[in-house]
MARVEXLUM-427063 format. One record per residue (C-alpha): residue number from 1; residue in three letters; z, x negated, y. Coordinates in pm, 1 decimal, padded with zeros to 6 digits. Example, Ala and Ser with C-alpha at 12.3 -4.5 7.8 and 13.67 -1.06 7.14 Angstrom:
2
@pos->1&code->ala&pz->00780.0&px->-01230.0&py->-00450.0
@pos->2&code->ser&pz->00714.0&px->-01367.0&py->-00106.0
END
This chain:
335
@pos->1&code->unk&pz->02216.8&px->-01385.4&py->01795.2
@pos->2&code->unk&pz->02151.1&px->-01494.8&py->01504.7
@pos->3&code->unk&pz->02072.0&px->-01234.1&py->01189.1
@pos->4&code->unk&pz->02311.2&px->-01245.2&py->00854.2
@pos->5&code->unk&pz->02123.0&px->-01380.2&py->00545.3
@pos->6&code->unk&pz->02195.8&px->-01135.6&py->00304.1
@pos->7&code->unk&pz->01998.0&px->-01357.6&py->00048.3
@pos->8&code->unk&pz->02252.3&px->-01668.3&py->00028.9
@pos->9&code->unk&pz->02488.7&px->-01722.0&py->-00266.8
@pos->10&code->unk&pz->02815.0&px->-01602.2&py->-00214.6
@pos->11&code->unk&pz->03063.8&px->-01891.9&py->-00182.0
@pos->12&code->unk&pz->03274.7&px->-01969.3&py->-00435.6
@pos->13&code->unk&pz->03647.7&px->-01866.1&py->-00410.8
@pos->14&code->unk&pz->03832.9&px->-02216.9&py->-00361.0
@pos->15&code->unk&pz->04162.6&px->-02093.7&py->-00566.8
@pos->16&code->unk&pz->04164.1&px->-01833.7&py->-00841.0
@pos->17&code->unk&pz->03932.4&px->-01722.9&py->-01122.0
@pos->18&code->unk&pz->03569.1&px->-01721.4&py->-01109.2
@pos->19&code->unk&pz->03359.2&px->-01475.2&py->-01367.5
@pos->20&code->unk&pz->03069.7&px->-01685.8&py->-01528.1
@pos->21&code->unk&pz->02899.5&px->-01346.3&py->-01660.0
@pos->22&code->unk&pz->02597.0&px->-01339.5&py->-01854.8
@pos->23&code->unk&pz->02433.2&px->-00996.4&py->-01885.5
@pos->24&code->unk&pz->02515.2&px->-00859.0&py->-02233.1
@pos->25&code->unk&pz->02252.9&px->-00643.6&py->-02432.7
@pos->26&code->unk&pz->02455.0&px->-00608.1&py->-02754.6
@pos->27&code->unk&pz->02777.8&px->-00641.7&py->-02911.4
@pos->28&code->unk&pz->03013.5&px->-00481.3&py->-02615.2
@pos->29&code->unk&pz->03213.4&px->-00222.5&py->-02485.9
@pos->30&code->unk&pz->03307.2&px->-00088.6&py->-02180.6
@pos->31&code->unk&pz->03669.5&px->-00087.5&py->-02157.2
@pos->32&code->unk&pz->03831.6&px->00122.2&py->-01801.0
@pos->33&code->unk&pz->04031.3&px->-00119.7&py->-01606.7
@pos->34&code->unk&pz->04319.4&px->00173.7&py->-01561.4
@pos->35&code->unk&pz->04391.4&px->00053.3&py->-01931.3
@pos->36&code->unk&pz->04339.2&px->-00323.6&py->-01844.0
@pos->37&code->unk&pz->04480.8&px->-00355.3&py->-01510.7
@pos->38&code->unk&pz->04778.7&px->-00144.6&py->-01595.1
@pos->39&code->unk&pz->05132.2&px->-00288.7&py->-01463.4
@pos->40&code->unk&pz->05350.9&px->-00077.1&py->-01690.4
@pos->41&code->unk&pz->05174.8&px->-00199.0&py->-02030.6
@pos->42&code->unk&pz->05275.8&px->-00519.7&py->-02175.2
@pos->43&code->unk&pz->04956.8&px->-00780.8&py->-02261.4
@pos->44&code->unk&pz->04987.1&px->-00716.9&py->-02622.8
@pos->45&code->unk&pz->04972.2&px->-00355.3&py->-02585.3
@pos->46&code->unk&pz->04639.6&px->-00389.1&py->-02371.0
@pos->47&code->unk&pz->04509.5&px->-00608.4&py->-02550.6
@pos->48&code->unk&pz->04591.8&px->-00396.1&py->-02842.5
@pos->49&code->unk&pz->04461.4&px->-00070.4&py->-02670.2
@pos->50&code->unk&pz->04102.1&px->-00307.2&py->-02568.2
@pos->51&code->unk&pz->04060.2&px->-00345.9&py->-02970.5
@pos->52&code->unk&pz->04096.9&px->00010.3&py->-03060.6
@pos->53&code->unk&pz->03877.4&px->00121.0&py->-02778.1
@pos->54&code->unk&pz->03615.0&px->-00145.9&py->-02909.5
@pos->55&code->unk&pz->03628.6&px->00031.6&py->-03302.1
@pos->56&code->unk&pz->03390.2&px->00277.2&py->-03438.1
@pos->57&code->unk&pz->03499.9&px->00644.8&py->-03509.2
@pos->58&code->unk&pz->03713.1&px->00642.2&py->-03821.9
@pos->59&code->unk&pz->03820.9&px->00316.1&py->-03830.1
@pos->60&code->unk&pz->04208.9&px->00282.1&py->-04005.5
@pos->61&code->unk&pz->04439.8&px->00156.4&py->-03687.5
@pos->62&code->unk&pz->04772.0&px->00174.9&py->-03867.7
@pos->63&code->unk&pz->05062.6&px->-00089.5&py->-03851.2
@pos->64&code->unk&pz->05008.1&px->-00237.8&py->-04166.7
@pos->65&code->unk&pz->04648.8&px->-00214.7&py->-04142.7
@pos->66&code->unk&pz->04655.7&px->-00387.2&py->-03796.0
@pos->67&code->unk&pz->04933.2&px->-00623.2&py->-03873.7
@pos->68&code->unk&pz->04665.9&px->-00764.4&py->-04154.3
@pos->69&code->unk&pz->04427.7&px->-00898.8&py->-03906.6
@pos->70&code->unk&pz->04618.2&px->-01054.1&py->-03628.0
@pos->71&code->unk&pz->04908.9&px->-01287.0&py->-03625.7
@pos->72&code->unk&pz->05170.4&px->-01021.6&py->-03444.0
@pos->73&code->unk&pz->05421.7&px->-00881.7&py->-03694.4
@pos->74&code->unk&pz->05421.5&px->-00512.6&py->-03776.4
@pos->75&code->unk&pz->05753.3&px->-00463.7&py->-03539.8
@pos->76&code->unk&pz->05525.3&px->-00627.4&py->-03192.9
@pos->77&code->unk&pz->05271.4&px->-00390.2&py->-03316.5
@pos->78&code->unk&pz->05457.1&px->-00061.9&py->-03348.5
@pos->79&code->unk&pz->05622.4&px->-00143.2&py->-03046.8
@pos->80&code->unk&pz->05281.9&px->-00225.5&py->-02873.4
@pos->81&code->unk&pz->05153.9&px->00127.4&py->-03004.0
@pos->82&code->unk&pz->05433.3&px->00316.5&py->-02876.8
@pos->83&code->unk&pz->05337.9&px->00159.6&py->-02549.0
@pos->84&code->unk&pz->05009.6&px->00313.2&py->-02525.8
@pos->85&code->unk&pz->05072.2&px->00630.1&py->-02683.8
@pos->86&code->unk&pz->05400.2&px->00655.0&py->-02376.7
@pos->87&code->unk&pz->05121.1&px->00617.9&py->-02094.9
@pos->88&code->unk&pz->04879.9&px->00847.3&py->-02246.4
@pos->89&code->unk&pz->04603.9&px->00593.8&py->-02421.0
@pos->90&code->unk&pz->04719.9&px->00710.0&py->-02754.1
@pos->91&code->unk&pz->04809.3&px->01026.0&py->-02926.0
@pos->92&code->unk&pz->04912.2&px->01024.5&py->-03333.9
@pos->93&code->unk&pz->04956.4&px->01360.5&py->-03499.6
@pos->94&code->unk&pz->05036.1&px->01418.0&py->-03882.1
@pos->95&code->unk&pz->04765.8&px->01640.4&py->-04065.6
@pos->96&code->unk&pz->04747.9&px->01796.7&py->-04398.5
@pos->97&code->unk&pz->04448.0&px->01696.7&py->-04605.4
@pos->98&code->unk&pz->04351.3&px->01757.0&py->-04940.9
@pos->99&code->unk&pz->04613.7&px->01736.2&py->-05219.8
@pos->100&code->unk&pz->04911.0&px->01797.5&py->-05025.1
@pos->101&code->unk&pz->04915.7&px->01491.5&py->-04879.1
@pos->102&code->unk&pz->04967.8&px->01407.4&py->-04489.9
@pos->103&code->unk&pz->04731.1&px->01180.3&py->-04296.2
@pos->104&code->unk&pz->04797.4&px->01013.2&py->-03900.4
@pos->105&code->unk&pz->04493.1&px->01101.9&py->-03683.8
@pos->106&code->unk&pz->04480.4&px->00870.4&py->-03395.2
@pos->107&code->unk&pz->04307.7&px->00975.6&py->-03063.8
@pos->108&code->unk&pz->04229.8&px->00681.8&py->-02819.5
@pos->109&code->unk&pz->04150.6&px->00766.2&py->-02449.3
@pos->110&code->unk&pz->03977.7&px->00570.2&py->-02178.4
@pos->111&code->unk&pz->04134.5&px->00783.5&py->-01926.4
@pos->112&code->unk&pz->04417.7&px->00938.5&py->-02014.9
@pos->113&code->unk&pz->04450.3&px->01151.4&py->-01646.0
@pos->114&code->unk&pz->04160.6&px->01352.9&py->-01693.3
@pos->115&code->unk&pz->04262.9&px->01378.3&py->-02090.2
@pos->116&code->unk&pz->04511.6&px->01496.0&py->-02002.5
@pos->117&code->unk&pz->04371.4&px->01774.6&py->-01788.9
@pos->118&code->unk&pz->04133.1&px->01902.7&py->-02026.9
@pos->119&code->unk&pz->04433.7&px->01937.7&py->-02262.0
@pos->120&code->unk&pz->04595.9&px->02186.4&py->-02027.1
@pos->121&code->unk&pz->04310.5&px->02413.1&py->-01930.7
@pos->122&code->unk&pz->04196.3&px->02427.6&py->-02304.3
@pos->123&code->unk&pz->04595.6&px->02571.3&py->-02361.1
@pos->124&code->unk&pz->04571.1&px->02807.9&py->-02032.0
@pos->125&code->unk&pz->04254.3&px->02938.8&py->-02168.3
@pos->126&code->unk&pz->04461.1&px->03022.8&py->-02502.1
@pos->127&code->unk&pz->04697.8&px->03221.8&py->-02347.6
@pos->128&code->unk&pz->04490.7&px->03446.9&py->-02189.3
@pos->129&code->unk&pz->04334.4&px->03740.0&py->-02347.8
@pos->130&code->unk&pz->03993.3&px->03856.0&py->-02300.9
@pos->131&code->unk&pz->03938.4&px->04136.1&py->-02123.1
@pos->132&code->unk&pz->03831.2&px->04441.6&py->-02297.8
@pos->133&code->unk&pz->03592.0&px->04669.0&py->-02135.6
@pos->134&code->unk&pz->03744.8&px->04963.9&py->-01960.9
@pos->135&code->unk&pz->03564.2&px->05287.3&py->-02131.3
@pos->136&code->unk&pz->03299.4&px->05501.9&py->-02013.6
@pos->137&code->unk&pz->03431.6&px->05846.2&py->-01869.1
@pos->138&code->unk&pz->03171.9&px->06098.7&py->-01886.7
@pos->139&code->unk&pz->03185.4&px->06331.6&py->-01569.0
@pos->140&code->unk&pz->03285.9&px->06663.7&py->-01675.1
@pos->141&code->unk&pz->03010.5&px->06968.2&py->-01693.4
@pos->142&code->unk&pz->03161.8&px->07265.1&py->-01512.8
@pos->143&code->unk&pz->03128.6&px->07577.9&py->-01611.7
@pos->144&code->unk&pz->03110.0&px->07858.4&py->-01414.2
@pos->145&code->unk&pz->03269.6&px->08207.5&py->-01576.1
@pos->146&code->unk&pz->03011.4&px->08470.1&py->-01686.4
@pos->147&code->unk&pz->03111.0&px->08826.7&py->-01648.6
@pos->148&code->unk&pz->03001.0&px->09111.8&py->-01891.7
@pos->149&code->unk&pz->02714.6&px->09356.6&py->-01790.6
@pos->150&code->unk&pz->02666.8&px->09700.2&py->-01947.6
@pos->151&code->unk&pz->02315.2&px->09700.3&py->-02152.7
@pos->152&code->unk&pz->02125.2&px->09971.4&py->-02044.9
@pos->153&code->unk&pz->01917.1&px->10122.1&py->-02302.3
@pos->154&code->unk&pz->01692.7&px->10426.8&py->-02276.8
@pos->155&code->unk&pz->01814.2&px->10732.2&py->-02435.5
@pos->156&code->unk&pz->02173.5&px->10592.2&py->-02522.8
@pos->157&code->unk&pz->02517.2&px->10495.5&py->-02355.3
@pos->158&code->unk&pz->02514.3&px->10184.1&py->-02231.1
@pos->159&code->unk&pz->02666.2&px->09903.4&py->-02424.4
@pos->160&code->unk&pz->02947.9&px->09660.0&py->-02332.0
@pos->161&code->unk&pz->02886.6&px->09316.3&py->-02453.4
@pos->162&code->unk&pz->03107.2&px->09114.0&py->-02544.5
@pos->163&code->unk&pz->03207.3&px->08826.9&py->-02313.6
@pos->164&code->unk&pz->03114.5&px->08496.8&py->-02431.9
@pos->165&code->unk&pz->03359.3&px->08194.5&py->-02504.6
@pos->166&code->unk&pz->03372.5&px->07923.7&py->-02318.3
@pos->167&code->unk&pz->03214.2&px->07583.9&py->-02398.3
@pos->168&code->unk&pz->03467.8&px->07338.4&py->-02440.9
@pos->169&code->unk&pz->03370.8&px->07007.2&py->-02339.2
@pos->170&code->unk&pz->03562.5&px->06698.8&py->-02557.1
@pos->171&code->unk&pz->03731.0&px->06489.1&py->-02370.2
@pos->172&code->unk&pz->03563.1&px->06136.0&py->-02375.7
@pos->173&code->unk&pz->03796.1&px->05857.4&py->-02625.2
@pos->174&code->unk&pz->03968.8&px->05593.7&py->-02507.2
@pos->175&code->unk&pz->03919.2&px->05264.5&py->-02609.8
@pos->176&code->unk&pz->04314.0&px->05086.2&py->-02785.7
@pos->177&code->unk&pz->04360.6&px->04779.0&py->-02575.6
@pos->178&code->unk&pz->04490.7&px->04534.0&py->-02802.1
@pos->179&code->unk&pz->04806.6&px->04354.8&py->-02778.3
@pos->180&code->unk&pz->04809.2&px->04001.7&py->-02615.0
@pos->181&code->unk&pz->04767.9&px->03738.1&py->-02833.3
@pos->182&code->unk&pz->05089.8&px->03534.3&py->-02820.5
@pos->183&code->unk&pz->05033.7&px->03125.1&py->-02699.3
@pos->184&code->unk&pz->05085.9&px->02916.4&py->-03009.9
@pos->185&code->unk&pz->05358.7&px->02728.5&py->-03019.2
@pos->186&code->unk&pz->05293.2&px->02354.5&py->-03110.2
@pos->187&code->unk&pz->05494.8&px->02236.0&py->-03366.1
@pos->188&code->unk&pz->05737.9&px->01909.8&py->-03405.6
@pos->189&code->unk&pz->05614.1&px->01599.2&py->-03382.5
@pos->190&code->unk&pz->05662.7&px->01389.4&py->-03623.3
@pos->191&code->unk&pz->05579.6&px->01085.1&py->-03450.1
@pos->192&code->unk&pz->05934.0&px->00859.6&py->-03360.0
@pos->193&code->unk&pz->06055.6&px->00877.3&py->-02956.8
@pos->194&code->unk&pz->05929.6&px->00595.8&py->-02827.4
@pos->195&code->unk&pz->06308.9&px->00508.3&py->-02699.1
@pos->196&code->unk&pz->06594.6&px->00421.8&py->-02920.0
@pos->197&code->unk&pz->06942.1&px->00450.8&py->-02795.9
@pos->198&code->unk&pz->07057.4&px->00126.9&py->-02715.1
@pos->199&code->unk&pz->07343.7&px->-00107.8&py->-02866.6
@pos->200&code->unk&pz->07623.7&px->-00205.3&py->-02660.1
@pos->201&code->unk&pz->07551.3&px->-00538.2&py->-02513.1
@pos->202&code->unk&pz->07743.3&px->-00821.4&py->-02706.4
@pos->203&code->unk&pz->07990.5&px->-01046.2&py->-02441.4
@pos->204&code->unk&pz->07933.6&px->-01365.0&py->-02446.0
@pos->205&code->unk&pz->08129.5&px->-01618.7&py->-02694.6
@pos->206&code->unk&pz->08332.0&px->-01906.3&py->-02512.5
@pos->207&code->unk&pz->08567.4&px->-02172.3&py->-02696.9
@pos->208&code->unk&pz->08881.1&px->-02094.4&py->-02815.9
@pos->209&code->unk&pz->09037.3&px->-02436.3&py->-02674.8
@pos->210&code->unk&pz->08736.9&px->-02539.4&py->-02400.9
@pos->211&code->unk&pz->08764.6&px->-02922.8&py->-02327.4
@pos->212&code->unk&pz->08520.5&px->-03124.0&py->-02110.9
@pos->213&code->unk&pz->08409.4&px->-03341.9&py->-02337.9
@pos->214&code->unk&pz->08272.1&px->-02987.7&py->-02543.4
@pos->215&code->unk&pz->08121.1&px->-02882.7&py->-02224.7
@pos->216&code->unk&pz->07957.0&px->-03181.4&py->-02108.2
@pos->217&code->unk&pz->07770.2&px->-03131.6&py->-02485.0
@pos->218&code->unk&pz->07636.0&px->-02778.7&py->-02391.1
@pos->219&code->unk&pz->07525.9&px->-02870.1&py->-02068.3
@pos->220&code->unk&pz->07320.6&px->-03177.8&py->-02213.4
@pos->221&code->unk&pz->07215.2&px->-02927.7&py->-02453.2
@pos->222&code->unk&pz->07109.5&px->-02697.4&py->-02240.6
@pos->223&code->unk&pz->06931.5&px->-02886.2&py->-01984.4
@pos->224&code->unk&pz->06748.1&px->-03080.2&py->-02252.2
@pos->225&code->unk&pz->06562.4&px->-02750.0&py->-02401.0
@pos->226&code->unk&pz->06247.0&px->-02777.0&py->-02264.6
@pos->227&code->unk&pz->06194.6&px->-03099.3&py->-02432.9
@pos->228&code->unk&pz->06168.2&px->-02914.9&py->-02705.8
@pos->229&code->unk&pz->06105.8&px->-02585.0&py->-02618.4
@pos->230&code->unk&pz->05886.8&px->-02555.9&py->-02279.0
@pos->231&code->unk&pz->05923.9&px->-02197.9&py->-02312.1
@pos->232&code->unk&pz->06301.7&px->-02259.4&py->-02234.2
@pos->233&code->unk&pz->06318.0&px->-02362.2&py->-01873.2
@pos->234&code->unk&pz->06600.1&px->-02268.0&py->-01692.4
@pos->235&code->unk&pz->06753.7&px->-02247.7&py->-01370.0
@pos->236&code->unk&pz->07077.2&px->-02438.7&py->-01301.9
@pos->237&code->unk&pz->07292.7&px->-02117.7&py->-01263.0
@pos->238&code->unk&pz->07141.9&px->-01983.5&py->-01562.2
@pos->239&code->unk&pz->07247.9&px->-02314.7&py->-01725.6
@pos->240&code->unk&pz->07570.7&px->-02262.0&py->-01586.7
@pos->241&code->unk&pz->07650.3&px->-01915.9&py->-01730.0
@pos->242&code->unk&pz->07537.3&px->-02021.5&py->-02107.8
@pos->243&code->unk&pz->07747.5&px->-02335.3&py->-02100.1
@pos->244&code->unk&pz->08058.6&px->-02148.9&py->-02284.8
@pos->245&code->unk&pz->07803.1&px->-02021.3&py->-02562.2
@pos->246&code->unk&pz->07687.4&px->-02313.0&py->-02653.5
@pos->247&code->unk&pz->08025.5&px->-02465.1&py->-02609.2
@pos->248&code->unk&pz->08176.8&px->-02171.1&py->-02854.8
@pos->249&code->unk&pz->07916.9&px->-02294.2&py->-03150.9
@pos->250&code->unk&pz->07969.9&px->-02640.2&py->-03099.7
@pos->251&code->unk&pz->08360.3&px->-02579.1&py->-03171.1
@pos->252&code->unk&pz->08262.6&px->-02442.6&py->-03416.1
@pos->253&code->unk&pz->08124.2&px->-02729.4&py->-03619.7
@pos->254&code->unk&pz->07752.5&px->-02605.2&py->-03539.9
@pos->255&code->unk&pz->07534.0&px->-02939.5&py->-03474.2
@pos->256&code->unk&pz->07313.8&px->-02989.8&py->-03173.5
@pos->257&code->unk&pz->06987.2&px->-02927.0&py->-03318.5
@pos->258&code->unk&pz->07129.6&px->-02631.1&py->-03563.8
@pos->259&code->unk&pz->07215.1&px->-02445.3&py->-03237.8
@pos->260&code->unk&pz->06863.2&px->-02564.6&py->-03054.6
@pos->261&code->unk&pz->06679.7&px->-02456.1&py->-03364.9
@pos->262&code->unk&pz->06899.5&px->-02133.9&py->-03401.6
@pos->263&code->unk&pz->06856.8&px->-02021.4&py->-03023.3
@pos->264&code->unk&pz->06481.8&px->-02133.6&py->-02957.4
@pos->265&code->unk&pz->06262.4&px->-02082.6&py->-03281.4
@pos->266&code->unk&pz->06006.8&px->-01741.7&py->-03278.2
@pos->267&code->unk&pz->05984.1&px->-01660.3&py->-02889.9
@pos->268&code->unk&pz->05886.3&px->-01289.2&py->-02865.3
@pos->269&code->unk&pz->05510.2&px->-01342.8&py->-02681.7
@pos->270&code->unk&pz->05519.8&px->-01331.7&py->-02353.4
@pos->271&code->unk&pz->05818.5&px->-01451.1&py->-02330.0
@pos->272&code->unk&pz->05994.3&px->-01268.3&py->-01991.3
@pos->273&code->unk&pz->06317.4&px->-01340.4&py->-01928.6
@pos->274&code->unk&pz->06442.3&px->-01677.2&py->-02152.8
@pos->275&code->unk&pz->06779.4&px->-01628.0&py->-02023.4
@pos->276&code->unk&pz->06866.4&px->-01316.1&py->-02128.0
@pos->277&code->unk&pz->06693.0&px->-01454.4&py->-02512.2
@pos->278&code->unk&pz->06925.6&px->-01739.1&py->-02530.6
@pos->279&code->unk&pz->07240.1&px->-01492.3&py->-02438.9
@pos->280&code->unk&pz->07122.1&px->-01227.5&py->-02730.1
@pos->281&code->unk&pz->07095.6&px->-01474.4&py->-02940.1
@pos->282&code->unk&pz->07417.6&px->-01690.9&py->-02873.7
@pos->283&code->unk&pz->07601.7&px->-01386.8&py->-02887.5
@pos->284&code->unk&pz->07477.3&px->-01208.5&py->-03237.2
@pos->285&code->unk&pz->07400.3&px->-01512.7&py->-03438.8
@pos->286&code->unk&pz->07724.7&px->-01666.0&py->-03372.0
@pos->287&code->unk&pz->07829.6&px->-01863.6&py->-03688.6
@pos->288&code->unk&pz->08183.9&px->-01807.4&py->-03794.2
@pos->289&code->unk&pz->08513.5&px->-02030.6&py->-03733.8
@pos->290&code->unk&pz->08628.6&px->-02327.0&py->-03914.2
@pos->291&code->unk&pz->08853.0&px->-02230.5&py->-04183.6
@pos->292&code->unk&pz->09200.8&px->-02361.9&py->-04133.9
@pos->293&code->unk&pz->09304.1&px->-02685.0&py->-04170.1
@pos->294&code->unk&pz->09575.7&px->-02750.7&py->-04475.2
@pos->295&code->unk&pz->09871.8&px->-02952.1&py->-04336.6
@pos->296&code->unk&pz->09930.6&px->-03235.1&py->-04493.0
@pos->297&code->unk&pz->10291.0&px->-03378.8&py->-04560.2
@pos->298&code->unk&pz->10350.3&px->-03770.5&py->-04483.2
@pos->299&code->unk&pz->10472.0&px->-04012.2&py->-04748.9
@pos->300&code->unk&pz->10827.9&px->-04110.1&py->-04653.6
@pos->301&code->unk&pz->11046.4&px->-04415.6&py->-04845.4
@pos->302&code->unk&pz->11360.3&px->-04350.1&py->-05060.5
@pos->303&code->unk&pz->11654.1&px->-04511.2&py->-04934.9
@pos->304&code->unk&pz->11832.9&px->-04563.7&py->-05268.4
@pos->305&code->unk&pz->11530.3&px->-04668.7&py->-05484.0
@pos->306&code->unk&pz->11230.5&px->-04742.6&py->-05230.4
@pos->307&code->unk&pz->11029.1&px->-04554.1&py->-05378.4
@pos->308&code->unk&pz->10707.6&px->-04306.0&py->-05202.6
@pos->309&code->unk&pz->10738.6&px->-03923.2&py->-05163.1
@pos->310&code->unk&pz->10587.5&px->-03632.5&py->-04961.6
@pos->311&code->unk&pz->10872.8&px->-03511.1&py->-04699.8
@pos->312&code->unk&pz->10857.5&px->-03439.4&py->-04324.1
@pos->313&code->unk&pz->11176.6&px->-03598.1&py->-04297.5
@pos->314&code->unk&pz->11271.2&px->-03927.4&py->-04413.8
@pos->315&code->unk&pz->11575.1&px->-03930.3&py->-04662.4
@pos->316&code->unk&pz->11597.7&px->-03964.5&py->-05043.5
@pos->317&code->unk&pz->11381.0&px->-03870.5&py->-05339.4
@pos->318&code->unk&pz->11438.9&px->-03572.1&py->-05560.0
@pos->319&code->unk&pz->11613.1&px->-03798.0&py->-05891.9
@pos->320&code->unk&pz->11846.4&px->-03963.2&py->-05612.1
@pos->321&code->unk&pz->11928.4&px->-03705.5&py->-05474.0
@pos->322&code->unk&pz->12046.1&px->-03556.7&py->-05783.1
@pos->323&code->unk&pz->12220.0&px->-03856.1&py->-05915.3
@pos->324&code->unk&pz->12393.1&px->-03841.5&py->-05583.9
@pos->325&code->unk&pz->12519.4&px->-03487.6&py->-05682.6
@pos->326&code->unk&pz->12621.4&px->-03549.7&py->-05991.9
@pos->327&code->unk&pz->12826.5&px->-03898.8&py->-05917.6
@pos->328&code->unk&pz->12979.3&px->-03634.5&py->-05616.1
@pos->329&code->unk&pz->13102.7&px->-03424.3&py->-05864.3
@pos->330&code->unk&pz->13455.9&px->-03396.6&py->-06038.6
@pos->331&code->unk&pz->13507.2&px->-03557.3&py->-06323.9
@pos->332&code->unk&pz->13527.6&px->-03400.3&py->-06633.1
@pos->333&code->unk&pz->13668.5&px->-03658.1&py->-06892.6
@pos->334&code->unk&pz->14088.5&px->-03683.3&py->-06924.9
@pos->335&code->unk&pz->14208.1&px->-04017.5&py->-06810.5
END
């Protein structure tokens, strides 16, 4: 058989991406793929999270500050940041500094598991007391009782001592154990939840008096979007279901290209779900109705004198009509 040559190229993949790398002596970092392989972040938020990690210590990485270099507005930013500091590759505290005055300190983390970890045993290690050092007990000396004996002394009465006391031994002090020290409490963050509670969704408009001729115009509309949007591409039941939006501004007196303009400009990047867009936006940017229409009264012809006047009925003018009622009337001159 014959033996593998471990020294030929690999072969090229014939679909998918192929790294051109170039061995890099300056100018990089090393970036963990759990932050750039992760399927819960958006790509702006590890992209985001990539730049940070790539900053020196004390670098400003606030909103405003970021929001000055790259094209994203502050909102896509904040909203990025509160993606990384949900699943753990951020943490923002508020600390007092000099003067009074409160300054963000932002942690980044290249792995936010074993972060994590060293959080917790660096709190469990709080909580627990030392031990204090249990206190010598010195064994006790006993004594044994010594009786009096008479003095004998030559030429006299023998003399009763006294008996002696009895050594008291102290008794060895114990040590106060102190009281446990009580786990600190952390305080409030004042940092925002990264969720908001949520508006009711807004139904979606339809014409008050849908024709087919108004219909037909939203469909065209519709299926002519990614002509000018490419972004815009949607499926023919998606088309289906926004038809009485679009119908609802065109009865409205909205043009064409007002409503293309109004529904399609600034794309949030990447752009997800367009359908679901195009349904926000028909719904809460809806312009208002038409104002009424004023009625207007046709010109009719006087039968007595011909002439024009306003009237929904035909008939006679206002001066014939009172000539009429005064000829009608009785006569007030004697005859």
């Amino acid at each position: 058989m014959d033996t593998q040559q471990v020294s030929a190229p690999p072969r090229a993949p014939s679909a998918g991406v192929v790294h051109i790398n170039i061995r890099l002596t300056d100018g990089y970092t090393i970036v963990s793929n759990r932050l750039t392989q992760h399927r819960g972040l958006s790509l702006l938020a590890i992209g985001l999270g990539t730049h940070i990690q790539s900053l020196p210590d004390g670098w400003r990485v606030g909103i405003k500050a970021l929001a000055a270099i790259f094209p994203e507005s502050e909102a896509r930013i904040a909203a990025a940041l509160r993606e990384l500091e949900q699943h753990g590759f951020l943490r923002r505290t508020r600390e007092r500094v000099g003067g009074g005055k409160l300054a963000t300190r932002t942690e980044s983390y290249n792995h936010p598991e074993a972060a994590a970890r060293g959080r917790m045993r660096e709190c469990a290690a709080a909580q627990v007391p030392e031990a204090v050092p249990a206190p010598e007990v010195l064994p006790a000396v006993a004594t044994e009782p010594v009786t009096a004996e008479p003095v004998r002394v030559p030429g006299r009465e023998p003399v009763l001592l006294s008996e002696p006391e009895p050594v008291r031994v102290p008794e060895p002090l114990r040590a106060s154990v102190p009281d446990p020290v009580p786990a600190p409490v952390p305080g409030p963050r004042l940092v925002p939840t990264p969720a908001a509670p949520r508006k009711p969704r807004l139904p979606l408009p339809a014409p008050e008096q849908p024709t087919e001729a108004l219909y037909a115009a939203a469909a065209d509309l519709l299926a002519g979007l990614p002509r000018a949007a490419p972004l815009f591409l949607l499926s023919e039941e998606d088309a289906r279901g926004l038809v009485p939006g679009v119908a609802a501004w065109l009865e409205r007196g909205a043009r064409p290209d007002a409503v293309r303009a109004a529904i399609t400009d600034d794309p949030p990047v990447p752009l997800r779900h367009p359908a679901k867009l195009l349904r926000h936006r028909l719904a809460a940017l809806l312009p208002p109705p038409l104002p009424a229409a004023v009625p207007v009264v046709p010109l009719q012809n006087c039968g007595d004198c011909d002439r024009a006047f306003r009237s929904s009925v035909p008939g006679c003018c206002r001066e014939c009509r009172d000539v009429r009622a005064h000829a009608d009337g009785p006569c007030l001159i004697g005859a």
